[in-house]
VOGU-3710 file (C-alpha; in Angstrom, 3 decimals, decimal comma):
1> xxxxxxxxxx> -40,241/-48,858/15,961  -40,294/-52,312/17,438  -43,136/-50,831/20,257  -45,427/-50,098/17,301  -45,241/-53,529/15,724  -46,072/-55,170/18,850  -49,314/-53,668/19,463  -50,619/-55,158/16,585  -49,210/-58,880/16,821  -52,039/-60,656/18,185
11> xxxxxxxxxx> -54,735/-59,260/16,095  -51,938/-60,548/13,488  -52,206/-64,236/14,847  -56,041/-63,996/14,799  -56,483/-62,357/11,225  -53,927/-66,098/9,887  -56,254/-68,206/11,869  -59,271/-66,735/10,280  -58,154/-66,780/6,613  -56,815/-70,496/6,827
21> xxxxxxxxxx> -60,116/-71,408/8,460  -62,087/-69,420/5,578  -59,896/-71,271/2,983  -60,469/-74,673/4,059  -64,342/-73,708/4,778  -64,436/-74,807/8,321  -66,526/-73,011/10,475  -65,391/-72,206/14,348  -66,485/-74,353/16,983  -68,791/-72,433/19,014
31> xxxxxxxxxx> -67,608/-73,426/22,832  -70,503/-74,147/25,157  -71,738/-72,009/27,336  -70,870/-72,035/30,828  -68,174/-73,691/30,259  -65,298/-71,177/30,487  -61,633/-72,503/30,607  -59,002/-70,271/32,514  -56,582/-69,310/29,921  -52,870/-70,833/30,813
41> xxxxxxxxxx> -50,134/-68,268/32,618  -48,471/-66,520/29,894  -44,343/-67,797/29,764  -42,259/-64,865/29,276  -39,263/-63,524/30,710  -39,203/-61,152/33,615  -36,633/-59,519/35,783  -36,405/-57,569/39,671  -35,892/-54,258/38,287  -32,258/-52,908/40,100
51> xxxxxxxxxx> -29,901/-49,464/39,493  -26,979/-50,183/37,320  -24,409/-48,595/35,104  -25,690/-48,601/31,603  -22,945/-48,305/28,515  -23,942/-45,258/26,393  -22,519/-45,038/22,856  -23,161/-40,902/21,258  -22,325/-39,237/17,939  -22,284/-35,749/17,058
61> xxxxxxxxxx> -21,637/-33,856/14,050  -18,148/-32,649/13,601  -15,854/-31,182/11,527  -12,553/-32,847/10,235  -9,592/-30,630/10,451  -5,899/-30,796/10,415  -3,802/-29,593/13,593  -0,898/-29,315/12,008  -1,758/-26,902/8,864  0,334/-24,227/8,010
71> xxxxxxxxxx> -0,147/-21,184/5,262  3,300/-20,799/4,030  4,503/-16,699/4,354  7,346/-15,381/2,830  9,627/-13,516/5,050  11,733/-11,568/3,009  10,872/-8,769/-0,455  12,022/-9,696/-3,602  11,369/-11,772/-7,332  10,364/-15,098/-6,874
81> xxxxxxxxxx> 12,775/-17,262/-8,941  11,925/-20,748/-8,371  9,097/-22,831/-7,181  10,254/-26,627/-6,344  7,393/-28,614/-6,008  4,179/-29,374/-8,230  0,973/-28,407/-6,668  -0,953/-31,525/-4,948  2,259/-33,465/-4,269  3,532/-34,366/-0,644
91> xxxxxxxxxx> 6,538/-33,213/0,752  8,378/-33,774/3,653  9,251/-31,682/6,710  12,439/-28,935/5,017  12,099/-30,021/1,863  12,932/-26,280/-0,367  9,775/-24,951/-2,014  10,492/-21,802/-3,009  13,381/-19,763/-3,899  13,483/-15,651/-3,379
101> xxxxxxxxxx> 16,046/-13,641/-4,988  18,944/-14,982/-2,512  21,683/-13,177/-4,488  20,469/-9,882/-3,269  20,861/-10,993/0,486  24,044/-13,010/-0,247  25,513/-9,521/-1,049  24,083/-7,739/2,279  25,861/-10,722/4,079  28,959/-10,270/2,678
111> xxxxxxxxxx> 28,771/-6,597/3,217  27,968/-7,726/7,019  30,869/-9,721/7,384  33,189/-6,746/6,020  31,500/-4,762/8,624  32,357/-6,899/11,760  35,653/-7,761/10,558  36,522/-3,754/10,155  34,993/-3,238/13,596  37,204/-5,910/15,154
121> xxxxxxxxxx> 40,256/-4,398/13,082  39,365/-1,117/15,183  38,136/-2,526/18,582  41,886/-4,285/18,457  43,820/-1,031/17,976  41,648/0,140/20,932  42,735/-2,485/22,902  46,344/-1,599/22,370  45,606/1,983/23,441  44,218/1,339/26,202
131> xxxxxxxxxx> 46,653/-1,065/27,578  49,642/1,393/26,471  47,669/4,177/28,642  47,474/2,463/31,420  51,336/2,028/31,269  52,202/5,310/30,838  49,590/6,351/33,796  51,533/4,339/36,390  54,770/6,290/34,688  52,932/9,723/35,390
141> xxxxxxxxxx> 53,291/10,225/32,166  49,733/10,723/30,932  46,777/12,077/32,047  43,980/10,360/34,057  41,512/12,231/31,351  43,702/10,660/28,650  43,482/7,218/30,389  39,880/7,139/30,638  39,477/8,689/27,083  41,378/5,301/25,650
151> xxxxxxxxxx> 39,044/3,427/27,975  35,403/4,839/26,539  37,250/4,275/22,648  37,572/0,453/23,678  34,334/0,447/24,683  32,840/1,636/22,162  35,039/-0,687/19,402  33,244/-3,877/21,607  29,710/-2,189/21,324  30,720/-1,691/17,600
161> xxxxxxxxxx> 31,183/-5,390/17,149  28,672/-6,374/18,781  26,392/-4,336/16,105  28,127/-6,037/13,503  27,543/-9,654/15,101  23,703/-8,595/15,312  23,181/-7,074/11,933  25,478/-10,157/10,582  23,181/-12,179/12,217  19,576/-10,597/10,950
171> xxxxxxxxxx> 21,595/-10,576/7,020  22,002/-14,370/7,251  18,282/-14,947/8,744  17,470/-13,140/5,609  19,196/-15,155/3,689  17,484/-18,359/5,064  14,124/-16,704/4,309  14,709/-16,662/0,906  14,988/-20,333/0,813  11,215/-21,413/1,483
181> xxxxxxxxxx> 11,197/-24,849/3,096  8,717/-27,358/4,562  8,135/-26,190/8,454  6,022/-29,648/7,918  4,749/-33,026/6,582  2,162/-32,853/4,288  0,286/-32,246/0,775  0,946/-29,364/-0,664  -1,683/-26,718/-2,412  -1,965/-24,560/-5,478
191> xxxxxxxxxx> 0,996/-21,750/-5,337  -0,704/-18,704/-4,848  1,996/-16,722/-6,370  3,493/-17,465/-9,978  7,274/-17,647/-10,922  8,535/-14,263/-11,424  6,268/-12,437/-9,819  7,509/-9,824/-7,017  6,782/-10,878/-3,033  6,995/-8,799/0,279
201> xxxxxxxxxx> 7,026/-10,199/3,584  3,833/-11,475/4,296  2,817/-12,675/0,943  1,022/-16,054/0,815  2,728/-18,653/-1,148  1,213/-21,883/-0,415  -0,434/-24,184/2,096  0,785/-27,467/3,703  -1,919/-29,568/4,795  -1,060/-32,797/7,498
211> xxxxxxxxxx> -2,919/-35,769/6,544  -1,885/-37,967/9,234  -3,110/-37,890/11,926  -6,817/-35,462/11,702  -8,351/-33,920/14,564  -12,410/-33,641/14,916  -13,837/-30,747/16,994  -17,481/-31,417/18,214  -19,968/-29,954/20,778  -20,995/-32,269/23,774
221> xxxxxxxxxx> -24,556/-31,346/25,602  -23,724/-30,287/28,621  -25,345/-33,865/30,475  -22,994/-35,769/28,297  -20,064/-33,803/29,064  -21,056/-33,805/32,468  -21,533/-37,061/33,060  -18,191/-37,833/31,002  -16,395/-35,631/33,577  -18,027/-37,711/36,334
231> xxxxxxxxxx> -16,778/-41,144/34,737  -13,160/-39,390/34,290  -13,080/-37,985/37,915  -11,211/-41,522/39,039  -8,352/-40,897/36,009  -9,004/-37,553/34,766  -7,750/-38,987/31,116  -9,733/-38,089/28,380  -7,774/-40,558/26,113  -9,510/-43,467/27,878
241> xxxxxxxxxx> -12,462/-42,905/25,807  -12,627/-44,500/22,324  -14,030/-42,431/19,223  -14,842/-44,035/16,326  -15,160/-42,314/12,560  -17,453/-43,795/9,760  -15,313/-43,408/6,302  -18,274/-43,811/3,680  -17,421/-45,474/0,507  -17,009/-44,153/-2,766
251> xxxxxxxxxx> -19,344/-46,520/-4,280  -21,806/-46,424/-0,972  -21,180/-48,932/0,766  -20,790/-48,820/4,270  -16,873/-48,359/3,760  -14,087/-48,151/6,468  -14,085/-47,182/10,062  -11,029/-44,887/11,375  -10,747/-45,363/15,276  -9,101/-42,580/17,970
261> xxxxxxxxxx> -9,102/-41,139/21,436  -10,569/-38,387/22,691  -8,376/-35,836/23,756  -9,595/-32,767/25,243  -12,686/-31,696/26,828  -13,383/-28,059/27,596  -13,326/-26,890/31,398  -16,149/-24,321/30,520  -19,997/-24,376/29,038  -20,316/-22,157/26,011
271> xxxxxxxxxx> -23,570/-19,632/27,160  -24,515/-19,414/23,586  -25,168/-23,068/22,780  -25,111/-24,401/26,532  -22,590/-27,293/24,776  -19,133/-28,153/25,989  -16,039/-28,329/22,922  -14,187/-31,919/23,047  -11,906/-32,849/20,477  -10,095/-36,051/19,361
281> xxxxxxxxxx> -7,415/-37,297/16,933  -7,880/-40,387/14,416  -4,799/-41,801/12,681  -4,927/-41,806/8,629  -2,239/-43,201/7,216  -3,816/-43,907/3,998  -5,430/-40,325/3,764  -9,092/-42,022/3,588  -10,552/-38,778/5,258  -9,875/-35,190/4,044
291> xxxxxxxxxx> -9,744/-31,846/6,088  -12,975/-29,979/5,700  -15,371/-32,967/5,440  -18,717/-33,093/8,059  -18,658/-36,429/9,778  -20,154/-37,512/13,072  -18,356/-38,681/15,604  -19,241/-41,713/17,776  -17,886/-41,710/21,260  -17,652/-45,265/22,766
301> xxxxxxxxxx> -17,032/-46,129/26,596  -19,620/-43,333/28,045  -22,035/-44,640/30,603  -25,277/-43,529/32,453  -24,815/-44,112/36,763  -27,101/-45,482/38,592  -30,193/-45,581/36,107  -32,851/-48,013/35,947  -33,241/-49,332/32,792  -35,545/-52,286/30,546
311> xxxxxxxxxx> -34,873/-53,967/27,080  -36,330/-51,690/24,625  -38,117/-54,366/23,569  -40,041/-54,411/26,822  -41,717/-50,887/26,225  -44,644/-50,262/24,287  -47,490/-47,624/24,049  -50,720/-47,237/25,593  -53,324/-44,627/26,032  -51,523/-42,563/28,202
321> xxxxxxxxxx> -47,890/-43,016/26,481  -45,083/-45,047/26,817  -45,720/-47,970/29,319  -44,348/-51,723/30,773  -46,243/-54,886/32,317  -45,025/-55,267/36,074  -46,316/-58,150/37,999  -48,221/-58,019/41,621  -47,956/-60,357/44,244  -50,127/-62,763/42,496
331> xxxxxxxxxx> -48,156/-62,880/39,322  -50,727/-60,700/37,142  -49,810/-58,453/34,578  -50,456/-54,879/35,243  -49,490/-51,631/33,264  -47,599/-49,088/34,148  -47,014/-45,966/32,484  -43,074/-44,900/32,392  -41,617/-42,024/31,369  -38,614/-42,722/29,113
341> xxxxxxxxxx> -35,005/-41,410/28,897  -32,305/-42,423/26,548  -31,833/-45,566/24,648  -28,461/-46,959/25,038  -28,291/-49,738/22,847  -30,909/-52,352/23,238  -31,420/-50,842/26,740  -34,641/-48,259/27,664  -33,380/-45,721/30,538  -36,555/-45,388/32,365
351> xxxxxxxxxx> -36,701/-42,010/34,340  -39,870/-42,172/36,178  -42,698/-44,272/36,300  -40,618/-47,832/38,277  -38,703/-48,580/41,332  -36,165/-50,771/42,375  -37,443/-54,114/43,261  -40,773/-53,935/40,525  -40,724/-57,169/38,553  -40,818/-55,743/35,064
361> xxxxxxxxxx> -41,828/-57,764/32,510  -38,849/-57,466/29,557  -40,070/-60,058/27,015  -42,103/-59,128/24,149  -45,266/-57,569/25,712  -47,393/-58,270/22,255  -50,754/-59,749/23,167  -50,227/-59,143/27,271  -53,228/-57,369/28,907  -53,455/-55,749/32,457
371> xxxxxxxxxx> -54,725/-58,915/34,807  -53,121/-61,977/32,562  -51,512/-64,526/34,556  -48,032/-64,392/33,795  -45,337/-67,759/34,284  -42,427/-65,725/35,127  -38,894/-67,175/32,720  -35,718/-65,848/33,837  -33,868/-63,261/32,433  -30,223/-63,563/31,843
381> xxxxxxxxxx> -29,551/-59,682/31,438  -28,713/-59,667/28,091  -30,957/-57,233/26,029  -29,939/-57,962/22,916  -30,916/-61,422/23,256  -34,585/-60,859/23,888  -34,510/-58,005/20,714  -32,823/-60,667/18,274  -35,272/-63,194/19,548  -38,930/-60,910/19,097
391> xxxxxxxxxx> -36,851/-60,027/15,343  -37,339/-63,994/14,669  -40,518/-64,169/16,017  -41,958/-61,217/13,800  -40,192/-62,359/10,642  -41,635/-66,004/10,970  -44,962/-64,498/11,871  -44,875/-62,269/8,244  -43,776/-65,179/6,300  -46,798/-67,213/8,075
401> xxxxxxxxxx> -49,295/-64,522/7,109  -47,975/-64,216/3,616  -48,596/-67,994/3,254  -51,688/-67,710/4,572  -52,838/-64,967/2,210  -51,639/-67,281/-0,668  -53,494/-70,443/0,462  -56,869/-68,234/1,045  -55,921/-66,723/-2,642  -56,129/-69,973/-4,135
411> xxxxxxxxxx> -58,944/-71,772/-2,618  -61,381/-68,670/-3,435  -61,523/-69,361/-7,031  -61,750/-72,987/-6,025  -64,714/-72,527/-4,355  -66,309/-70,441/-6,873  -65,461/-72,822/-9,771  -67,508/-75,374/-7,255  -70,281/-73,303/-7,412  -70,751/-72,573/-10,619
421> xx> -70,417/-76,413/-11,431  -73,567/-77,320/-9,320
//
């Protein structure tokens, strides 16, 4: 880590100075004592330490899935004649993938259909009855038993059509069944069963699996989730936060990146893992991504409240752990150890250990020591500034020292060829 490099940057400089001194055979001047020079404040950048609202980008492992899979069942008993699809292919939503034996409930509608249309035939001469009894009642001339006797006949002819209608009804869903279509869009799998091969109701055929779009389910620690709930308390929409979906490549490279929304977050904590379930959707139109793969997630647009925070840059270590430079009233440099939270891109979220109002130093704290006199630069807030900056710094310093070692490599066998001569 960046920390750990910095801690050794100034005996870095000193070790150059000493081999190009060695190489050229110049010796150090030795200073005279009593007199001591005050070394110069030390320029480098520093900023009043305030609360703010850090950006917070997270991924967790997940698992791709598809919401819209379905296991194709078959619904009705019989031979399986045809099967209209090859395995692998994609079909569209009621395109016919199987066919079972639909002669054999062809038939039982037919027989249906002769069944209401007898029971219509009888709930009509009913009908008559009954209206030529109630005729001959206001004659006197029958009954009131009779009457009422041709009344429960032409009720019972409608309830006997109304069976018909219903078992008409249940024959043609039967029929239906034994056309198997596409409930859905999708590539299709191996069929389970083989062309003329016998199939009840509930027999597995096939599987239909939804490319476009794929749903990730992930765990959220319950401090992210929480704090996600507080940022969502203004909107309460979960799709407001971006997710993002590395696609590796095949030969790989970095490949593709599939973007989404998040689009649920549980209400509840899970007591076995003390995690919270979220889920969101990624278009993939091209079907880069498969069900079943283990990704991680990256959620983009969380946020930390109120936090104080320092470049990353700006912490290093020291005896007692993790520490910063903060400056006193007379503009010296004095440590402080911090305790450290989460690292939200270039930015250190400092727990304890600083206050609001400490003048923290945030440049590059290599070769700082507690009591140097510090020239305080302004700092324009931008963290990844200062981080690309010290990266610069570090890789000019390596390509010094490797020079250096080459210069002192050839002027020792200069010297000794020198030597030998006199």
């Amino acid at each position: 880590m960046k920390r750990v490099i910095h801690s050794g940057r100034a005996s870095l400089v000193t070790l150059i100075a000493a081999l190009a001194l060695t190489a050229c055979g110049q010796e150090q001047p030795q200073e005279e004592q009593g007199q001591q020079q005050e070394a110069p404040p030390h320029p480098v950048e520093v900023t009043e330490i305030a609360r703010q609202d850090i950006p917070l980008d997270k991924s967790y492992p997940s698992l791709l899935r598809s919401d819209s899979e379905v296991t194709l069942v078959a619904r009705v008993s019989g031979f399986l004649e045809e099967r209209h699809f090859e395995p692998g292919q994609m079909v569209e939503q009621g395109d016919q993938l199987y066919t079972i034996e639909p002669d054999l409930y062809q038939a039982t509608v037919n027989q249906r259909e002769a069944d209401l249309q007898s029971a219509r035939a009888e709930l009509a001469r009913a009908q008559r009855d009954a209206q030529r009894f109630e005729q001959l009642l206001s004659q006197n001339s029958v009954s009131r038993q009779q009457y009422d006797q041709a009344l429960a006949e032409q009720r019972v002819a409608q309830a006997n059509v109304a069976q018909a209608e219903a078992a008409l009804t249940s024959a043609n869903l039967d029929l239906g069944y034994s056309n198997v279509t596409a409930p859905v869009s999708g590539m299709i799998s191996l069929s389970q069963i083989n062309v003329g091969n016998l199939v009840n109701s509930g027999t597995e055929l096939a599987t239909i699996t939804p490319l476009d779009p794929l749903e990730v389910r992930f765990q959220l620690p319950q401090r992210d989730a929480f704090e996600l709930r507080r940022q969502l308390g203004n909107s309460g929409n979960a799709s407001d936060i971006t997710a993002r979906l590395r696609v590796p490549g095949l030969d790989g490279s970095e490949g593709s990146e599939l973007e989404g929304r998040l689009d649920f977050l549980s209400s509840r904590v899970d007591t076995g893992t003390s995690t919270v379930q979220a889920s969101a959707t990624f278009a993939n139109p091209d079907g880069e991504v498969l069900p079943g793969q283990f990704v991680r997630v990256r959620i983009e647009g969380l946020k930390r409240f109120d936090v104080l925070a320092v470049p990353e840059i700006a912490v290093t270590q020291g005896l007692m752990g993790p520490l910063v430079y903060v400056l006193d009233d007379e503009n010296k440099a004095r440590e402080r150890t911090v305790q450290l939270g989460e690292v939200a891109g270039p930015w250190q979220i400092i727990r304890n250990g600083l206050e609001p109002g400490d003048r923290v130093v945030v440049g590059d704290p290599a070769g700082l020591q507690a009591g140097v006199l510090i020239d305080p630069q302004s700092f324009d807030g931008d963290a990844s500034n200062v981080v690309e900056e010290v990266e610069q710094e570090e890789a000019q310093e390596e390509a010094q020292a490797a020079e250096a070692m080459q210069e002192a490599d050839g002027a020792q066998p200069a010297a000794e060829g020198e030597e030998g001569a006199q």
